[in-house]
One Martini backbone bead per residue (centre of mass of N, CA, C, O) as a GRO file, in nm:
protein
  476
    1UNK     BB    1   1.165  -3.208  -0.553
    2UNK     BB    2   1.059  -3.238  -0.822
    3UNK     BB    3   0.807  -3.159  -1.057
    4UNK     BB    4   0.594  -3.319  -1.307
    5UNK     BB    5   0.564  -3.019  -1.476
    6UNK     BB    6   0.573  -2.801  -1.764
    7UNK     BB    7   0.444  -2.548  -1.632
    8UNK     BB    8   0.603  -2.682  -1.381
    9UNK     BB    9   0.910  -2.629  -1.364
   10UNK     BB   10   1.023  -2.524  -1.057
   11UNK     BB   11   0.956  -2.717  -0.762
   12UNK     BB   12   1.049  -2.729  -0.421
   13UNK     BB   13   0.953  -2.863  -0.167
   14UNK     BB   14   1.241  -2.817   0.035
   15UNK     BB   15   1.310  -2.497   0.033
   16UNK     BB   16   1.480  -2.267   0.111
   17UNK     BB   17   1.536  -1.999   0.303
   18UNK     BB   18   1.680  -1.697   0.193
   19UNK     BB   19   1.882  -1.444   0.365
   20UNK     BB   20   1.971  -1.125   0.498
   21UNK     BB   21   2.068  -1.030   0.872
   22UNK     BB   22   2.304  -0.819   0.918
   23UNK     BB   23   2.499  -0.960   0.638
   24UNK     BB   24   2.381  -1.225   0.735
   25UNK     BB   25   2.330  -1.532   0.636
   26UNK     BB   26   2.010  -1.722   0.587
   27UNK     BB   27   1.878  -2.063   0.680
   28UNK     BB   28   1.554  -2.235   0.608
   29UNK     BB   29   1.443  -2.517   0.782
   30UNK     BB   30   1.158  -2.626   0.928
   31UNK     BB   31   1.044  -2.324   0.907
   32UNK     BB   32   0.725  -2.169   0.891
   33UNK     BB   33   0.609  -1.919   0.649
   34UNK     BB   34   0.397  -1.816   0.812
   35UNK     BB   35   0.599  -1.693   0.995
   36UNK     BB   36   0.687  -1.412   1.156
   37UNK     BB   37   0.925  -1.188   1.157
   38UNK     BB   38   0.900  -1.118   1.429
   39UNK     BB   39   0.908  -1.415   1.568
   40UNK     BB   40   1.170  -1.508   1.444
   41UNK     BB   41   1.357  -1.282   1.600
   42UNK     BB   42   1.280  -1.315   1.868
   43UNK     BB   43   1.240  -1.674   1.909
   44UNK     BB   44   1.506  -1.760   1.702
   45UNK     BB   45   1.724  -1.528   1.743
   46UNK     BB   46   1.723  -1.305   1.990
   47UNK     BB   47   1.596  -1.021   1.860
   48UNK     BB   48   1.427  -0.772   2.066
   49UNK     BB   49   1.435  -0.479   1.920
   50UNK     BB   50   1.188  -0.569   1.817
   51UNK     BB   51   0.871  -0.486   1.847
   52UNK     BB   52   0.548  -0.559   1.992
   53UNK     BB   53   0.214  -0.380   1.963
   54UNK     BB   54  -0.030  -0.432   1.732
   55UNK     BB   55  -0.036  -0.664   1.502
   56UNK     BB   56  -0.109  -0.420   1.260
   57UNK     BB   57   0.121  -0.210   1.117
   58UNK     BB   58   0.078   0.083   1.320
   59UNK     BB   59   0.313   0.146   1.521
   60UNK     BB   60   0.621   0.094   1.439
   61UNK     BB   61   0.788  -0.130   1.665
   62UNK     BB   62   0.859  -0.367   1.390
   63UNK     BB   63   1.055  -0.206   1.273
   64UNK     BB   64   1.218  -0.272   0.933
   65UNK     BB   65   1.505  -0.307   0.691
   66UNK     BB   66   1.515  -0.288   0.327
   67UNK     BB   67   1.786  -0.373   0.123
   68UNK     BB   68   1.868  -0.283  -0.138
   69UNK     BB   69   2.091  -0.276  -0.483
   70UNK     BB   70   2.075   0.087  -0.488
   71UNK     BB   71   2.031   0.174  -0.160
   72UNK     BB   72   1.758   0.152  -0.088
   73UNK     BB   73   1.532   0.227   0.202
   74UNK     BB   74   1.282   0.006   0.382
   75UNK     BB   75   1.029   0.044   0.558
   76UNK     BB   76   0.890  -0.229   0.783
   77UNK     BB   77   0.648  -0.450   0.862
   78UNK     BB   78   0.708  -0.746   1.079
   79UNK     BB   79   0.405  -0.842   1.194
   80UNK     BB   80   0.313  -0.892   0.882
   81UNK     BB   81   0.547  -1.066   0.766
   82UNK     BB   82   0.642  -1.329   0.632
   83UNK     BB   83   0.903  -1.574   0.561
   84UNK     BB   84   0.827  -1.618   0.265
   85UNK     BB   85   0.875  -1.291   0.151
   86UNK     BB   86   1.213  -1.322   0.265
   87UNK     BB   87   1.303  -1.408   0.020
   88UNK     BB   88   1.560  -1.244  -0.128
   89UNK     BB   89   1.646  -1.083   0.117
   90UNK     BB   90   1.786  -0.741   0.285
   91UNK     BB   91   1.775  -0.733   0.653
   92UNK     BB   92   1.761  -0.462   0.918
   93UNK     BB   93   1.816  -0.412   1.210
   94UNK     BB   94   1.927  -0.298   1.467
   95UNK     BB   95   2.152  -0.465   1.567
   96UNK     BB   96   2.224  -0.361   1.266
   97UNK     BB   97   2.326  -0.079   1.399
   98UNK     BB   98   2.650   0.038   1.297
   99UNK     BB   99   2.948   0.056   1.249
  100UNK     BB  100   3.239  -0.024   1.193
  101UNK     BB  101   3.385  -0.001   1.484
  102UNK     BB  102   3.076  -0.087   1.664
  103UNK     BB  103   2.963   0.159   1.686
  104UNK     BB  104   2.746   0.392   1.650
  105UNK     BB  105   2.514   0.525   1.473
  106UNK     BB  106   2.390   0.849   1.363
  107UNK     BB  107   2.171   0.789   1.417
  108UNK     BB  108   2.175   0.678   1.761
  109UNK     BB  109   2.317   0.957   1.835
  110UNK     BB  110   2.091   1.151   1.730
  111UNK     BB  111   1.868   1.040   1.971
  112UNK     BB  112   2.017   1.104   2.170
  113UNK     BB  113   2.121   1.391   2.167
  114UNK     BB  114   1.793   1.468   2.155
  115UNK     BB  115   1.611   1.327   2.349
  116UNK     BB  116   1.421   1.055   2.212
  117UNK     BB  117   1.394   0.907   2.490
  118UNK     BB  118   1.249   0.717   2.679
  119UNK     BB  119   1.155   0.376   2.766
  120UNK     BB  120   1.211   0.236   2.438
  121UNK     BB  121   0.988   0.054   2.281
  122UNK     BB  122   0.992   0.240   2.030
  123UNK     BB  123   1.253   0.326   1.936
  124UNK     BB  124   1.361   0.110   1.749
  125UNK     BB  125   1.143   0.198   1.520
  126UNK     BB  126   1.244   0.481   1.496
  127UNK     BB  127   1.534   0.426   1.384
  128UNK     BB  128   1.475   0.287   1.142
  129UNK     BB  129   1.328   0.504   1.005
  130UNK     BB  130   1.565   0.710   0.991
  131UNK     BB  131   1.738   0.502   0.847
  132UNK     BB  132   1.577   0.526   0.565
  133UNK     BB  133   1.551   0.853   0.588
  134UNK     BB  134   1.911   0.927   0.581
  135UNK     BB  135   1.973   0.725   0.324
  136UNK     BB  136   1.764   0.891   0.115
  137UNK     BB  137   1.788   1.222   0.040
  138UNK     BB  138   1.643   1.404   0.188
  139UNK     BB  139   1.441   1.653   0.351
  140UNK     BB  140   1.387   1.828   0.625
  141UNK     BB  141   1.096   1.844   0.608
  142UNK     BB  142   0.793   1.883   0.788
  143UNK     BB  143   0.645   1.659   0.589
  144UNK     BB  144   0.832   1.433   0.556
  145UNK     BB  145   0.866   1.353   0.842
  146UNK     BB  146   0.578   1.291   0.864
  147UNK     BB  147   0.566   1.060   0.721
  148UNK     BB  148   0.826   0.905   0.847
  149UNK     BB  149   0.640   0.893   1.145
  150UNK     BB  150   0.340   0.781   1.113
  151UNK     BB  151   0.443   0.471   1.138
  152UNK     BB  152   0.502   0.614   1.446
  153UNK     BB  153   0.455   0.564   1.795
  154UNK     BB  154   0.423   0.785   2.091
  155UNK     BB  155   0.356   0.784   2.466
  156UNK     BB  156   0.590   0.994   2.615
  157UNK     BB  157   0.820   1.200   2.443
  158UNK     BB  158   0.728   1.292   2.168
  159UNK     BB  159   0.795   1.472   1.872
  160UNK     BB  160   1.024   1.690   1.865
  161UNK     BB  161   1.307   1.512   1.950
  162UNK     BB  162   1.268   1.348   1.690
  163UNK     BB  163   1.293   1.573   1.489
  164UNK     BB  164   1.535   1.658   1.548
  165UNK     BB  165   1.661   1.349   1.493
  166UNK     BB  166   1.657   1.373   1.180
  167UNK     BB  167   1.777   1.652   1.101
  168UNK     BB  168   2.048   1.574   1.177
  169UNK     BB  169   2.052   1.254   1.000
  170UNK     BB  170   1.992   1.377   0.763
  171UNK     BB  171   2.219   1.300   0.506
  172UNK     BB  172   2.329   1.045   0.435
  173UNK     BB  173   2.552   0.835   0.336
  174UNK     BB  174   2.559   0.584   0.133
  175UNK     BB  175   2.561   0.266   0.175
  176UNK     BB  176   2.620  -0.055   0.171
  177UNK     BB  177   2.484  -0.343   0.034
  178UNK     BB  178   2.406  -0.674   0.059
  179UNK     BB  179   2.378  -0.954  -0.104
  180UNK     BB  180   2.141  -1.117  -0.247
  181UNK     BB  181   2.000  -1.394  -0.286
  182UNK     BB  182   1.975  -1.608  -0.568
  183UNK     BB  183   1.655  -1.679  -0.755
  184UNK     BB  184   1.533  -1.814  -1.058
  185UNK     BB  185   1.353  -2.019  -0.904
  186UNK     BB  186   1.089  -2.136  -0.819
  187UNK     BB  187   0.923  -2.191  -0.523
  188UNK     BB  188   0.885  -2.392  -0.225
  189UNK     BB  189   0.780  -2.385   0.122
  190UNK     BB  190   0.530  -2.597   0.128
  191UNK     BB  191   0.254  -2.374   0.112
  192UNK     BB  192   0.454  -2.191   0.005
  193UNK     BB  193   0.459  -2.049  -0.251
  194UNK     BB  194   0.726  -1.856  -0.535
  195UNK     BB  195   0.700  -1.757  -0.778
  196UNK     BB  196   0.900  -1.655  -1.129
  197UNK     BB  197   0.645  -1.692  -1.311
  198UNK     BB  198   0.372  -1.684  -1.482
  199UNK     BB  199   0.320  -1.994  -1.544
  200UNK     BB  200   0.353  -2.077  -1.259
  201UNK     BB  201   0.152  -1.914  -1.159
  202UNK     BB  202  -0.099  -2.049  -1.299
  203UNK     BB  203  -0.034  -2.344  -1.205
  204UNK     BB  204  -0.089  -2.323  -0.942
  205UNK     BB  205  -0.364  -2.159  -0.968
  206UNK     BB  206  -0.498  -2.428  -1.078
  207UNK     BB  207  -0.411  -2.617  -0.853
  208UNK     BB  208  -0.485  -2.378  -0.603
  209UNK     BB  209  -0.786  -2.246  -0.567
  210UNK     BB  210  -0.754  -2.199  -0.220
  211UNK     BB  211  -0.504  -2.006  -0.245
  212UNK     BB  212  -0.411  -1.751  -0.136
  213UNK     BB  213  -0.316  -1.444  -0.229
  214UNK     BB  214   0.010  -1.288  -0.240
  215UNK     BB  215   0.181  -0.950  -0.178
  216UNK     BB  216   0.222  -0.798   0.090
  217UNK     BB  217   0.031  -0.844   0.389
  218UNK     BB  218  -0.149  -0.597   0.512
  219UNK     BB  219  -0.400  -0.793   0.536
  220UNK     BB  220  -0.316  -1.125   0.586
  221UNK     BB  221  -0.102  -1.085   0.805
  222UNK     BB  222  -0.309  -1.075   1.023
  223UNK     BB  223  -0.375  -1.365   1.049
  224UNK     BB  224  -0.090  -1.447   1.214
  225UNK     BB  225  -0.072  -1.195   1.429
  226UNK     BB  226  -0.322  -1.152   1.550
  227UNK     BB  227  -0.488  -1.449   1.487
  228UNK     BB  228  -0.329  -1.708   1.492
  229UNK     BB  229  -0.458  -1.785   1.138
  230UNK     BB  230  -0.284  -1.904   0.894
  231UNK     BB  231  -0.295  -1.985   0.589
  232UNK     BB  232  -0.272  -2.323   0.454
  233UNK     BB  233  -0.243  -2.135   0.158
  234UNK     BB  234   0.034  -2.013  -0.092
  235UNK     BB  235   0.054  -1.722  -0.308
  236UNK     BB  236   0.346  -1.555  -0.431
  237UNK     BB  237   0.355  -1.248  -0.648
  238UNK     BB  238   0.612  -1.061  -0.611
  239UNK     BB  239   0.802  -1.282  -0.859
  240UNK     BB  240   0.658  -1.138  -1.132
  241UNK     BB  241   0.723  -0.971  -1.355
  242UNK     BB  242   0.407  -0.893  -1.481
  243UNK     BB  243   0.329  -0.783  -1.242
  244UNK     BB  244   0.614  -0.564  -1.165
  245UNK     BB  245   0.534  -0.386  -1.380
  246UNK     BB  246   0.585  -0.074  -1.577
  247UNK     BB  247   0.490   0.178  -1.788
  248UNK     BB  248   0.454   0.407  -2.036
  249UNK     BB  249   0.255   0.672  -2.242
  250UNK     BB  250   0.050   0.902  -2.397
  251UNK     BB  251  -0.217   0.753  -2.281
  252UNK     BB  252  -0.076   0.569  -2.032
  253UNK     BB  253  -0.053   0.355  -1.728
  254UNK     BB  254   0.094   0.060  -1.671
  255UNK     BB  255   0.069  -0.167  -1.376
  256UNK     BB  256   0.103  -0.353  -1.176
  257UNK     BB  257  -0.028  -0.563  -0.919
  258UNK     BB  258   0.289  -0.604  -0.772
  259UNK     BB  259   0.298  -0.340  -0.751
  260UNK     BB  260   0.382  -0.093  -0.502
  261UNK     BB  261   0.321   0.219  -0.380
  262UNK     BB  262   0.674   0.315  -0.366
  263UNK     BB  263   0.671   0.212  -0.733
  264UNK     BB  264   0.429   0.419  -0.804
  265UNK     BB  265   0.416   0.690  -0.726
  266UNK     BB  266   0.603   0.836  -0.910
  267UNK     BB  267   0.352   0.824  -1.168
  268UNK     BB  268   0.139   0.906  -1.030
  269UNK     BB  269   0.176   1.203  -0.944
  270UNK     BB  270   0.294   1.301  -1.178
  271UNK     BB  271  -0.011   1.255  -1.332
  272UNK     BB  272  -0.167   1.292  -1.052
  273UNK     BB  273  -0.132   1.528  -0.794
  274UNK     BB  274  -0.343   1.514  -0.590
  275UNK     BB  275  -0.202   1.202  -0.464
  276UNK     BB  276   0.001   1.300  -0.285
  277UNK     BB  277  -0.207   1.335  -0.033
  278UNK     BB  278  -0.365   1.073  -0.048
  279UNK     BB  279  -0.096   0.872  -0.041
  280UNK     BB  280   0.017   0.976   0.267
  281UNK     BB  281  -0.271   0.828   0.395
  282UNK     BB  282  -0.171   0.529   0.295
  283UNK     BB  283  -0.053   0.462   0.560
  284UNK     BB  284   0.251   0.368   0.574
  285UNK     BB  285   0.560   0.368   0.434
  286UNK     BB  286   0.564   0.031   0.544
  287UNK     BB  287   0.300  -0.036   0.396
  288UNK     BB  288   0.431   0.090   0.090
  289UNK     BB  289   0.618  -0.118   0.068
  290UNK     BB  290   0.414  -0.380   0.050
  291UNK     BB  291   0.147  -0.257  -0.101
  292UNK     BB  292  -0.108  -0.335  -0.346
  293UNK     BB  293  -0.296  -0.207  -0.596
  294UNK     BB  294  -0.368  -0.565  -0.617
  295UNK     BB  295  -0.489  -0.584  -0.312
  296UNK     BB  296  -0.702  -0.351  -0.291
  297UNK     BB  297  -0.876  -0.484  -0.491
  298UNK     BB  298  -0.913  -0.797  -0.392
  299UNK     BB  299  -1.019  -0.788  -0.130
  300UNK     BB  300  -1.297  -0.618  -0.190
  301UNK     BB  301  -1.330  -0.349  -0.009
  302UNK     BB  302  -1.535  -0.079   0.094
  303UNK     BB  303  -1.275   0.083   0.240
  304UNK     BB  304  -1.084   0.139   0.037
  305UNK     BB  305  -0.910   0.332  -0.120
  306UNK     BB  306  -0.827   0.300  -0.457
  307UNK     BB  307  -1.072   0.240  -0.592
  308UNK     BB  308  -1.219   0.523  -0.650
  309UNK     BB  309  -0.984   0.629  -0.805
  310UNK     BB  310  -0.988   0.420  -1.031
  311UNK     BB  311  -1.227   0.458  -1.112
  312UNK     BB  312  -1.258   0.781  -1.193
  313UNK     BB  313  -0.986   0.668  -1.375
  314UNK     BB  314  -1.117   0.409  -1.557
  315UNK     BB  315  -1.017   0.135  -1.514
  316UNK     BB  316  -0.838  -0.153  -1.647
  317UNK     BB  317  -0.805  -0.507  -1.599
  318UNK     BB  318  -0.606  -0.730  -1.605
  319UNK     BB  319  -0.698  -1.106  -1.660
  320UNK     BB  320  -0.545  -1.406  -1.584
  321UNK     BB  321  -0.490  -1.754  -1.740
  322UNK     BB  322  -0.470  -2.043  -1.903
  323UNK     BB  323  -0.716  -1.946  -2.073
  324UNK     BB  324  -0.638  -1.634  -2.053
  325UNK     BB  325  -0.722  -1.273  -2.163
  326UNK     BB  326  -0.880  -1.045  -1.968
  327UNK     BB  327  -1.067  -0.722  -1.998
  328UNK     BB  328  -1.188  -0.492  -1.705
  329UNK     BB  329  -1.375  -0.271  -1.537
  330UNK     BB  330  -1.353  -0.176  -1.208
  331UNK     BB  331  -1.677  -0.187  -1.199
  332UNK     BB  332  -1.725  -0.493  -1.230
  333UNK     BB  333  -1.523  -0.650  -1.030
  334UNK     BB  334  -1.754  -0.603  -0.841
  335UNK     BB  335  -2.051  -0.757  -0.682
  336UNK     BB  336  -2.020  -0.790  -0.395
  337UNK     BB  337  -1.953  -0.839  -0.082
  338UNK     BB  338  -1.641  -0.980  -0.159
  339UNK     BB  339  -1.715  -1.021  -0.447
  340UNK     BB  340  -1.600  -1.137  -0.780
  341UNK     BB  341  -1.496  -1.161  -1.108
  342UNK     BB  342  -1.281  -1.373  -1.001
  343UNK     BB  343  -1.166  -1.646  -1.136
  344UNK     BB  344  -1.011  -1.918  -0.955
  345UNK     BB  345  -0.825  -1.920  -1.231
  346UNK     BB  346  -0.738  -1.611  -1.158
  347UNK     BB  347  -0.541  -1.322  -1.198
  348UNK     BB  348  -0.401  -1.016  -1.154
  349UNK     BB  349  -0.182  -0.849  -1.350
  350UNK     BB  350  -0.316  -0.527  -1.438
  351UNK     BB  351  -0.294  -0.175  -1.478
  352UNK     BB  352  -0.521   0.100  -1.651
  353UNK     BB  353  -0.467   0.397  -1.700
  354UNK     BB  354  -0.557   0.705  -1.798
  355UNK     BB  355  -0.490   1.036  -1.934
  356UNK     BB  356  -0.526   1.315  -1.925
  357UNK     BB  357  -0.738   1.534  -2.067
  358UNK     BB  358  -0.803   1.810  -2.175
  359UNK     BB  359  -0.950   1.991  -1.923
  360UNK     BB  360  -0.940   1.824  -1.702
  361UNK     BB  361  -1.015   1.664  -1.382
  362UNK     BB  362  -0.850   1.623  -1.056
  363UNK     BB  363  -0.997   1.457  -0.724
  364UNK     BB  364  -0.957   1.379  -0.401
  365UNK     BB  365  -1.119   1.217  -0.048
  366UNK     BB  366  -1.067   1.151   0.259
  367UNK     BB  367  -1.206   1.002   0.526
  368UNK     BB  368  -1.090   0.953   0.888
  369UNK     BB  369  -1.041   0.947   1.226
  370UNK     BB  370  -0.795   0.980   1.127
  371UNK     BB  371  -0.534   1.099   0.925
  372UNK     BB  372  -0.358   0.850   0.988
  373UNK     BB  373  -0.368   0.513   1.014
  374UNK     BB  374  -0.647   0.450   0.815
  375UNK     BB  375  -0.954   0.391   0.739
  376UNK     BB  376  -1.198   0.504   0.602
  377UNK     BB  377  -1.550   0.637   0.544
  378UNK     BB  378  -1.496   0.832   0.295
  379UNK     BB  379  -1.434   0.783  -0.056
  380UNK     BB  380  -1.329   1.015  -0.327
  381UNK     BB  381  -1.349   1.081  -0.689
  382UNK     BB  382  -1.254   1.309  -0.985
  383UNK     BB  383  -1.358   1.325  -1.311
  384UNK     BB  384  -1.344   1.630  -1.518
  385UNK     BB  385  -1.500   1.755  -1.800
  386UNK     BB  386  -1.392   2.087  -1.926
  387UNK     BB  387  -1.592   2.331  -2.119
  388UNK     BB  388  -1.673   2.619  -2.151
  389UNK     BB  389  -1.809   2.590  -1.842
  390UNK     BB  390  -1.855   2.299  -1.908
  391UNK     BB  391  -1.969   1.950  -1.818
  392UNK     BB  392  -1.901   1.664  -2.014
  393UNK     BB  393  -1.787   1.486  -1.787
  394UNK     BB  394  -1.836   1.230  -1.577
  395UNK     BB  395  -1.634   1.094  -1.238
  396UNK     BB  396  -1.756   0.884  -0.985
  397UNK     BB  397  -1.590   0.774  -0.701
  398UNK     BB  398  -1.709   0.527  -0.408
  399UNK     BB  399  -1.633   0.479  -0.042
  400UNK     BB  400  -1.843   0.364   0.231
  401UNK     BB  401  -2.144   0.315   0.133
  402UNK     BB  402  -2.121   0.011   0.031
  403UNK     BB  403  -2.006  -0.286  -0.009
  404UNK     BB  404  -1.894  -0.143  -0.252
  405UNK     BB  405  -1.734  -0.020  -0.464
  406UNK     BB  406  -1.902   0.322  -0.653
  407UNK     BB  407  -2.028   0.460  -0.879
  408UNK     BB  408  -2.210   0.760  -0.847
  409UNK     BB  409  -2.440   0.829  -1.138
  410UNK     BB  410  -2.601   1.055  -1.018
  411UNK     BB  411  -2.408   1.273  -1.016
  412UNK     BB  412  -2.285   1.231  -1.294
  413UNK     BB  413  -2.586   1.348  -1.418
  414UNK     BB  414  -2.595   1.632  -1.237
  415UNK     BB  415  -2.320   1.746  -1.408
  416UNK     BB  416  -2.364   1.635  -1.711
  417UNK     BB  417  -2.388   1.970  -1.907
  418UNK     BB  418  -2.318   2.124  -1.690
  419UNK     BB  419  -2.224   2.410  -1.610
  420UNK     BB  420  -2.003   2.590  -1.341
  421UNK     BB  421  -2.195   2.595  -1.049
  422UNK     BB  422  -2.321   2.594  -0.746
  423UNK     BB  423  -2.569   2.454  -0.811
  424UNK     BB  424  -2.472   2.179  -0.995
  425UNK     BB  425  -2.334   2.093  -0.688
  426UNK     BB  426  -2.603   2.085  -0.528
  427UNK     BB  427  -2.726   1.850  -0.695
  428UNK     BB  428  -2.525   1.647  -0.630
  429UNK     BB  429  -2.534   1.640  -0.368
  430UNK     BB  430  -2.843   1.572  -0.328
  431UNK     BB  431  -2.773   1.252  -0.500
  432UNK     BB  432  -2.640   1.086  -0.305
  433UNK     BB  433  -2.906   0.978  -0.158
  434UNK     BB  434  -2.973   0.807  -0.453
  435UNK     BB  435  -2.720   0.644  -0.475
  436UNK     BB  436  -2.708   0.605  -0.118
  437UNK     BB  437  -2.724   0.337   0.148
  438UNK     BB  438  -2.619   0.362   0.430
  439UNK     BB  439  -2.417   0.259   0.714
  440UNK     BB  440  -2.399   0.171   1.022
  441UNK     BB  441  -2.066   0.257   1.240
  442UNK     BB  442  -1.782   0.328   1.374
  443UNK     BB  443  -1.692   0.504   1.166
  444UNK     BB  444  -2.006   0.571   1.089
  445UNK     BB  445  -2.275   0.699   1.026
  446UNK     BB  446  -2.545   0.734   0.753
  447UNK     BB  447  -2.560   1.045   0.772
  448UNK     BB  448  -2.264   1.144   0.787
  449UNK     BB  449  -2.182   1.036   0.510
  450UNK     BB  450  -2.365   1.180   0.336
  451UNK     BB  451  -2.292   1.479   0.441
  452UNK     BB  452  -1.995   1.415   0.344
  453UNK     BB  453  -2.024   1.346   0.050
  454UNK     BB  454  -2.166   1.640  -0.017
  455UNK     BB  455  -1.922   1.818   0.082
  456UNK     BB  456  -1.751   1.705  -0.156
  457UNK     BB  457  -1.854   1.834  -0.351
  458UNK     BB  458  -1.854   2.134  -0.300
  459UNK     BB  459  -1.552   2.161  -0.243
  460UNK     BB  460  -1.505   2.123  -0.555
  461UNK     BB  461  -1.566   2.371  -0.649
  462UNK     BB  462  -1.388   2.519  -0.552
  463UNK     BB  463  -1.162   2.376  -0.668
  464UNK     BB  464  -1.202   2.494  -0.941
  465UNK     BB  465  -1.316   2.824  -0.942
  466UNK     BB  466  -1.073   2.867  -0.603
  467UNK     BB  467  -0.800   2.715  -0.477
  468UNK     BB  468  -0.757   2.926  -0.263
  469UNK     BB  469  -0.998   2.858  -0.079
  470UNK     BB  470  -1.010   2.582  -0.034
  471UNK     BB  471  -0.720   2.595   0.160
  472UNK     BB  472  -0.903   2.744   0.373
  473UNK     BB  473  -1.146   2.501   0.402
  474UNK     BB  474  -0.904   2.241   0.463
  475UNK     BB  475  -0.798   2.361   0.707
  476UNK     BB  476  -1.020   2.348   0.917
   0.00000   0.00000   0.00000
C-alpha cells in the first residue's frame, strides 16, 4: 500500500525482501527483517554449514559471501547482517559451492588435499573466505592471506595448511554471478525502511526521529546475534546513491558516509600510504565488506579506529536533513560520551579529507590487545607539515584516552614551530599527560595509556628522521 506522501515517493508497507541465495531467487514475507541472516538460513531454510561461533562478527565461522554484478565477490559475516540489509543481494554459502557437474568446487578440493580439516566447525567459514579470495585476483604472498585469514579462528587444525589450500586455490578464473534482483523503489518491510533516494531518506528521518541509522550493522548487527533485543525501528541508509558516492579532485576526496570500506579503501590508501597497514587492522575483510566510514563515526565510540584519523586529516562533515545542508568539522561533531551534534532529523552525507600538501607527512597508530580483530586502547594519528627542518602545522587525533575522540592540542603546540628534534618530540611526549586524563578499564589501565600514547609520539621522530630504524623498532 503506497503512503500518500510527495516527500515519501514509493514505500510498501507489505514489501517482500527478495535476494537470491545459491543461484536461486528468494522472496521473503511475513519474516522480521530484524532476523539475522544466519538465524534465517541455519532456522528457515536448514542450510547448516554457516555457524555461529561468537555472534559478534569475530570467528568467521558464519562467513559467506556476497557476489557482485562486476564479478567480485566478498566476503561477510552472516551473524551480525539482517535480512532486511540482503534485500536486493545475490548471496552464497558453502551449501551452494560446488562445480557444474554438481562435485566438489576447486576450493574444497584445495582444503581437502591439503589436510586443512580437524573437527570441520571452523571449515565452512574458512572455505568460504578462500573463495572470495581465489575467485579475486590476487596473490597468494604472506601477507595477502593474512588478511584474508584474519577473520576466520581455528582452534584445532593449526594455520598452516589453510594456507596451504588458499596458496593452491589462488588465481582461479572469475565465475559467473547470478543477476541480482531490481528494485528502484524504496521500500519498507515493516519497520525496516531502505530507502533508494535521499529525498526518501530524509522524509523517513524526518518522520521517525527514533529509528536507529543502519549502514553496515557491525556494531547495531549485535543488538539482533549477541543481545537478542534488536531495534524496533530502522533507516538503511546503504541503497542511498549521495551516501554511497565518492569524488576525487586535486584538492580533496570527497566519501559518502555509507560507502564501506572495501570501496572506500582504495582511495584511501593511494593518498595517505600509512592507512594500508592500519586498515588492515581495522576488522577482517567480512568486517570490511559492511562497515562504513559515517558508521564508525555515527556511533560515537571513544576507541573507534577512524575518528583519530580523520580529525588527524582535517575532515569535515557533509550534515544534510529537510532543512538543508550544513558542514561541520569532525572535531565538533562528538560532543560528550556517545552523544554528537547530529540533530535528530539529520544524516552524515558524506566526509572530505583534504589531501597532503607539499611537505606534509601522514602517519597513524594502533594500539590493541590482539594484533587483529580488536578495538583500539589507542589509536593516534599525525599530520605534520615540515619546511626546512622545522613543523610549521601539526595535526594531532587520538581516540582512547577520553570520553570521545579528541585532538591532542597540547602536543600539537609543543611540536608547532619547533625544529624536527628529539627534543621537540619528547616535549610533545610529555604533553600528552596534559592534554589527557585517561580511565582504567580491561583493555588498558590509565598510565599504561599515556605511556603508550607518549611512545608513540617517540616512535614518530624516528619515523620522519630515520624510517629505516623505526622498521627495526615496529618489528620488536
Amino acid at each position: 500500500m503506497r503512503q500518500n506522501n510527495a516527500a515519501l515517493t514509493v514505500i510498501r508497507m507489505a514489501d517482500r525482501i527478495r535476494f537470491v541465495l545459491n543461484d536461486q531467487p528468494v522472496e521473503l514475507l511475513g519474516v522480521s527483517p530484524m532476523t539475522t541472516l544466519l538465524d534465517w538460513l541455519r532456522d528457515h531454510r536448514g542450510l547448516r554449514g554457516t555457524k555461529e561461533g561468537c555472534a559478534e562478527g569475530d570467528c568467521g565461522a558464519c562467513t559467506v559471501v556476497l557476489e557482485r554484478a562486476d564479478g567480485r565477490r566478498e566476503a561477510m559475516n552472516s551473524c551480525i547482517a539482517l535480512l532486511g540489509q540482503i534485500d536486493g543481494q545475490v548471496v552464497r554459502t558453502v551449501e551452494g559451492l560446488r562445480r557444474p557437474n554438481g562435485g566438489p568446487h576447486p576450493v574444497q578440493t584445495a582444503m581437502a588435499d591439503s589436510d586443512a580439516t580437524q573437527c570441520g566447525f571452523c571449515t565452512p567459514g574458512f572455505v568460504m573466505s578462500a573463495y572470495a579470495f581465489a575467485l579475486g585476483g590476487e596473490d597468494p604472498d604472506p601477507d595477502t592471506i593474512h588478511d584474508v585469514l584474519a577473520g576466520n579462528l581455528c582452534r584445532c587444525t593449526g594455520y598452516r595448511p589453510i594456507v596451504a589450500a588458499l596458496t593452491r586455490a589462488a588465481g582461479l578464473p572469475v565465475e559467473p554471478v547470478a543477476s541480482a534482483p531490481g528494485r528502484g523503489d524504496s521500500a519498507s518491510f515493516g519497520a525496516f525502511h531502505a530507502p533508494r533516494s535521499l529525498a526518501d531518506l530524509l522524509a523517513l528521518r524526518n518522520r521517525h526521529p527514533d529509528a536507529l541509522l543502519l549502514a553496515g550493522a557491525t556494531d547495531l548487527g549485535l543488538l539482533a546475534s549477541r543481545a537478542r533485543k534488536p531495534p524496533a525501528a530502522i533507516i538503511h541508509v546503504a541503497h542511498v546513491p549521495e551516501l554511497m558516492a565518492m569524488r576525487e579532485d586535486k584538492k580533496a576526496i570527497t566519501i559518502g558516509a555509507a560507502a564501506t570500506y572495501a570501496q572506500a579503501m582504495p582511495v584511501l590508501i593511494a593518498n595517505f600510504p600509512a592507512l594500508k597497514a592500519y586498515l588492515s587492522r581495522l576488522g577482517s575483510r567480512q568486517i570490511r565488506t559492511m562497515g562504513t566510514l559515517g558508521g564508525n563515526i555515527g556511533t560515537a565510540s571513544p576507541i573507534g579506529d577512524m575518528p583519530p584519523v580523520l580529525m588527524a586529516l582535517e575532515t569535515k562533515l557533509t550534515l544534510v536533513s529537510q532543512r538543508g545542508t550544513r558542514d561541520l568539522p569532525l572535531e565538533e561533531f562528538f560532543l560528550a560520551y556517545r552523544k554528537t551534534a547530529l540533530a535528530a532529523d539529520e544524516v552524515i552525507q558524506s566526509l572530505t579529507l583534504p589531501k597532503l600538501w607539499p611537505g606534509e607527512v601522514f602517519f597513524c597508530d594502533k594500539i590493541s590487545k590482539r594484533r587483529d580483530q580488536d578495538i583500539s586502547t589507542v589509536a593516534a594519528a599525525y599530520r605534520l607539515r615540515i619546511k626546512n627542518g622545522r613543523i610549521e602545522e601539526a595535526r594531532v587525533g587520538v581516540g582512547g584516552m577520553a570520553a570521545t575522540p579528541r585532538r591532542a592540542s597540547r602536543v600539537e603546540q609543543a611540536l608547532k614551530g619547533q625544529p624536527v628534534t628529539a627534543a621537540t618530540f619528547e616535549a610533545a611526549a610529555a604533553a600528552v599527560a596534559r592534554d589527557f586524563q585517561p580511565i582504567d578499564d580491561w583493555r588498558g589501565t590509565a598510565s599504561y595509556r599515556l605511556s603508550a600514547a607518549s611512545n608513540l609520539l617517540r616512535r614518530l621522530y624516528w619515523r620522519i628522521t630515520q624510517p629505516e630504524r623505526a622498521v627495526e623498532v615496529e618489528a620488536l
